[in-house]
BABA-399146 format. One line per 4 residues: number of its first residue (from 1); their letters; for each residue x, y, z of C-alpha. Coordinates in steps of 0.5 Angstrom, whole numbers. Example, Ala and Ser with C-alpha at 12.3 -4.5 7.8 and 13.67 -1.06 7.14 Angstrom:
BEGIN
1) AS) 25 -9 16 | 27 -2 14
end
This chain:
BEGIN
1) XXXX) 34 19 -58 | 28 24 -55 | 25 29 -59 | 19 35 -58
5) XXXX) 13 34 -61 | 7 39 -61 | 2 35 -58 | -6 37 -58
9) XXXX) -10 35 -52 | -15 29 -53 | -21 30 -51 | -22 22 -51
13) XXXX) -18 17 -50 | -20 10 -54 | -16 5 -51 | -14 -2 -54
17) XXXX) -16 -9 -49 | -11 -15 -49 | -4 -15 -47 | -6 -6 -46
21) XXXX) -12 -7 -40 | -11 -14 -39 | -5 -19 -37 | -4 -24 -43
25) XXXX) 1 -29 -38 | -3 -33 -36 | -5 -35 -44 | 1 -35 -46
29) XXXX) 4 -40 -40 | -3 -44 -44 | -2 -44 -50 | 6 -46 -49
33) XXXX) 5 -51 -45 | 0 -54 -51 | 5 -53 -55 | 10 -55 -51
37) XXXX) 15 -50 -54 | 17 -43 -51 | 15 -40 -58 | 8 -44 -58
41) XXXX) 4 -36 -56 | 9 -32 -60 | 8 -36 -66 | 0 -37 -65
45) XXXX) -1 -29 -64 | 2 -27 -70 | -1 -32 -74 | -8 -29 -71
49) XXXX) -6 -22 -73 | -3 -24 -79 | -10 -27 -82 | -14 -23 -79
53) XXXX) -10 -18 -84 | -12 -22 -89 | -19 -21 -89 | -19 -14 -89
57) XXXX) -14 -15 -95 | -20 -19 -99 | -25 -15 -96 | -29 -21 -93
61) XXXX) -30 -22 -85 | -28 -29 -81 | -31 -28 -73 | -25 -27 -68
65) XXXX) -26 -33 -66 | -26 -38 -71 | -19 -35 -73 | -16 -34 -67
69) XXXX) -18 -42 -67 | -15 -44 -73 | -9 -41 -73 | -8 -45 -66
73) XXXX) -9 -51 -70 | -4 -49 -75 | 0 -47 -69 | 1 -54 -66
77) XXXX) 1 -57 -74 | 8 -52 -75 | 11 -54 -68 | 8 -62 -69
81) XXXX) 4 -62 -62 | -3 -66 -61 | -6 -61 -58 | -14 -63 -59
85) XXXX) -20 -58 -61 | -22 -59 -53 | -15 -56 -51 | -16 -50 -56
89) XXXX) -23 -48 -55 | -21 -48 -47 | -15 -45 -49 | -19 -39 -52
93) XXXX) -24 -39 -46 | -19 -35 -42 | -19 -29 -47 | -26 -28 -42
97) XXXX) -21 -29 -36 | -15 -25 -36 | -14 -20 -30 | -15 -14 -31
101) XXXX) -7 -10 -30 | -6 -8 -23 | -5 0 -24 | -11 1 -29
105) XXXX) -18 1 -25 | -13 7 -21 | -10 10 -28 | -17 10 -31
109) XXXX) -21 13 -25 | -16 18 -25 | -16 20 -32 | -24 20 -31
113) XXXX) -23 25 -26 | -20 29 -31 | -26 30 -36 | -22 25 -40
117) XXXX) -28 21 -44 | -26 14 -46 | -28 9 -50 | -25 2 -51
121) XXXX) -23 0 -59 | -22 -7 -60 | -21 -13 -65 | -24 -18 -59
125) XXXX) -32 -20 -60 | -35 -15 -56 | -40 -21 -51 | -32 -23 -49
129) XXXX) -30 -16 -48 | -36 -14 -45 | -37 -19 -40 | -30 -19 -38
133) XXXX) -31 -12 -36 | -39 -12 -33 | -36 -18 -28 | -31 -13 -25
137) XXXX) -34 -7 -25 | -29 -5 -31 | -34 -4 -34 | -36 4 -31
141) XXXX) -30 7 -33 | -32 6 -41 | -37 11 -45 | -37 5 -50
145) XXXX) -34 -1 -53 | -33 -2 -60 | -32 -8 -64 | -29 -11 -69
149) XXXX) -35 -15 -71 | -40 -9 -72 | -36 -7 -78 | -33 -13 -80
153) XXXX) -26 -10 -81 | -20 -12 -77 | -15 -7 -73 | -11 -2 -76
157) XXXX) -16 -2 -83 | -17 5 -84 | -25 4 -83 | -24 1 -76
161) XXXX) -22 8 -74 | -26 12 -78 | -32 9 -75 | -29 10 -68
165) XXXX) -30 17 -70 | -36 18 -73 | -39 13 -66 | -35 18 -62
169) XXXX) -38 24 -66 | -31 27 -65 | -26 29 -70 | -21 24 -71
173) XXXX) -15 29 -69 | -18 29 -61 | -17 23 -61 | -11 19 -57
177) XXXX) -11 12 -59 | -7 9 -53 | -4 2 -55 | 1 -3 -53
181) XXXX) 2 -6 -61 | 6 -2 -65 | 2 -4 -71 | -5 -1 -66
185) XXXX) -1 6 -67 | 1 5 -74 | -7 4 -76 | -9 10 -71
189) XXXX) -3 15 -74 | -6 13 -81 | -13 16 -79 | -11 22 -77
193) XXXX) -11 20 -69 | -6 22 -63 | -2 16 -61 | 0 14 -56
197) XXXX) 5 7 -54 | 5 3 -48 | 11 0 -48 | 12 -7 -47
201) XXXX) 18 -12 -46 | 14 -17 -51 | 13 -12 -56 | 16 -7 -61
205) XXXX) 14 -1 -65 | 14 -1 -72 | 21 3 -74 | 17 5 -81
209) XXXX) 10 8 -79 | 10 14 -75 | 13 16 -69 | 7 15 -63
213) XXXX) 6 22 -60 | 7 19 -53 | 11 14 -50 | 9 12 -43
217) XXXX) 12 7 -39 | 5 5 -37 | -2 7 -36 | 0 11 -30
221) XXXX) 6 15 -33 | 1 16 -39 | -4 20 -33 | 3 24 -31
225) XXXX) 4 26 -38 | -3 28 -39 | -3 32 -32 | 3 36 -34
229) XXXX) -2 42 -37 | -8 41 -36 | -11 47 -40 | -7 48 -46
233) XXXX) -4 44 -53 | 4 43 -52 | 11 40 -53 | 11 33 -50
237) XXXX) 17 28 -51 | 18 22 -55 | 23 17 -55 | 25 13 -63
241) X) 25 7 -61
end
């Protein structure tokens, strides 16, 4: 079903990294293969995600890391694979080796044409991020990097975006949050920034939390959109999911 929603013109777009920027294939075709089980990713992921859920609740902080690791452990228990911890930690290295997404390089270059700032907000370490980022030039598009380590609080915990905010030094409201988890868009959307959703074939908005204010196809569909008018707030589609 399509609505119009009023839609105010960012002035930066902050941008999620995995499975958003970068291609998650190849770890998942990884982490299957270890688990030995078409479901070993899927199930490992939102365990991840799940606990890093969890220290945000009990306001206590766990590197990424050494939680992404521990759940691939429970992961292999729940699935009664022998995975060992060199597996996983070999593993966990491709996080710094995924390729970059074919259209973004193009889709950001157009986007920094436009006078859009942007920034990347992600739950990765930044040493990971980063130096996947320096190694391709990746790294040029972006005013900024920002971290889930620097204020020990996971996405989509309020703080997480208000800090976003404050480093930006912009109000959260001319901000779009650009994401592929639906539960990226809830976080954002609760800290007052626009949204929008990348959708993909994996993954799934959630059909409680706000409606995201843009849905785009992919980062080139999300450019077209902002292209649309380039001087004035308007009306743009969105589609419930």
């Amino acid at each position: 079903m399509e609505k119009m929603k009023s839609f105010h013109k960012p002035s930066v777009l902050l941008l999620d990294v995995y499975e958003t920027l970068l291609d998650m294939s190849d770890l998942e075709r990884k982490v299957n293969n270890l688990m030995d089980s078409k479901r070993g990713y899927v199930l490992w992921f939102e365990l991840c995600m799940q606990y890093c859920f969890v220290y945000n609740c009990i306001s206590k902080f766990e590197p990424f890391l050494k939680i992404a690791k521990a759940t691939m452990q429970m992961t292999a228990k729940t699935l009664g694979a022998n995975v060992t911890e060199a597996a996983i930690d070999e593993a966990l290295y491709m996080l710094g080796h995924l390729p970059i997404k074919d259209e973004v390089p193009k889709a950001l270059s157009n986007l920094m044409d436009k006078n859009f700032r942007i920034a990347a907000l992600t739950n990765a370490p930044e040493h990971i991020v980063r130096d996947r980022m320096e190694r391709t030039g990746f790294i040029s598009y972006f005013e900024t990097v920002l971290c889930a380590e620097h204020i020990k609080k996971y996405k989509p915990c309020l703080e997480i975006y208000q800090w976003a905010a404050d480093t930006l030094q912009v109000a959260p409201k001319d901000i779009l949050m650009v994401t592929a988890h639906g539960w990226d868009i809830a976080g954002a959307s609760n800290a007052g920034m626009q949204t929008a959703y990348l959708k993909q074939a994996t993954q799934m908005l959630y059909p409680l939390s706000p409606e995201p204010d843009m849905v785009c196809s992919s980062l080139d569909d999300l450019c077209s959109q902002l292209s649309s008018d380039k001087n004035a707030d308007r009306n743009i589609t969105t589609i419930s999911s």
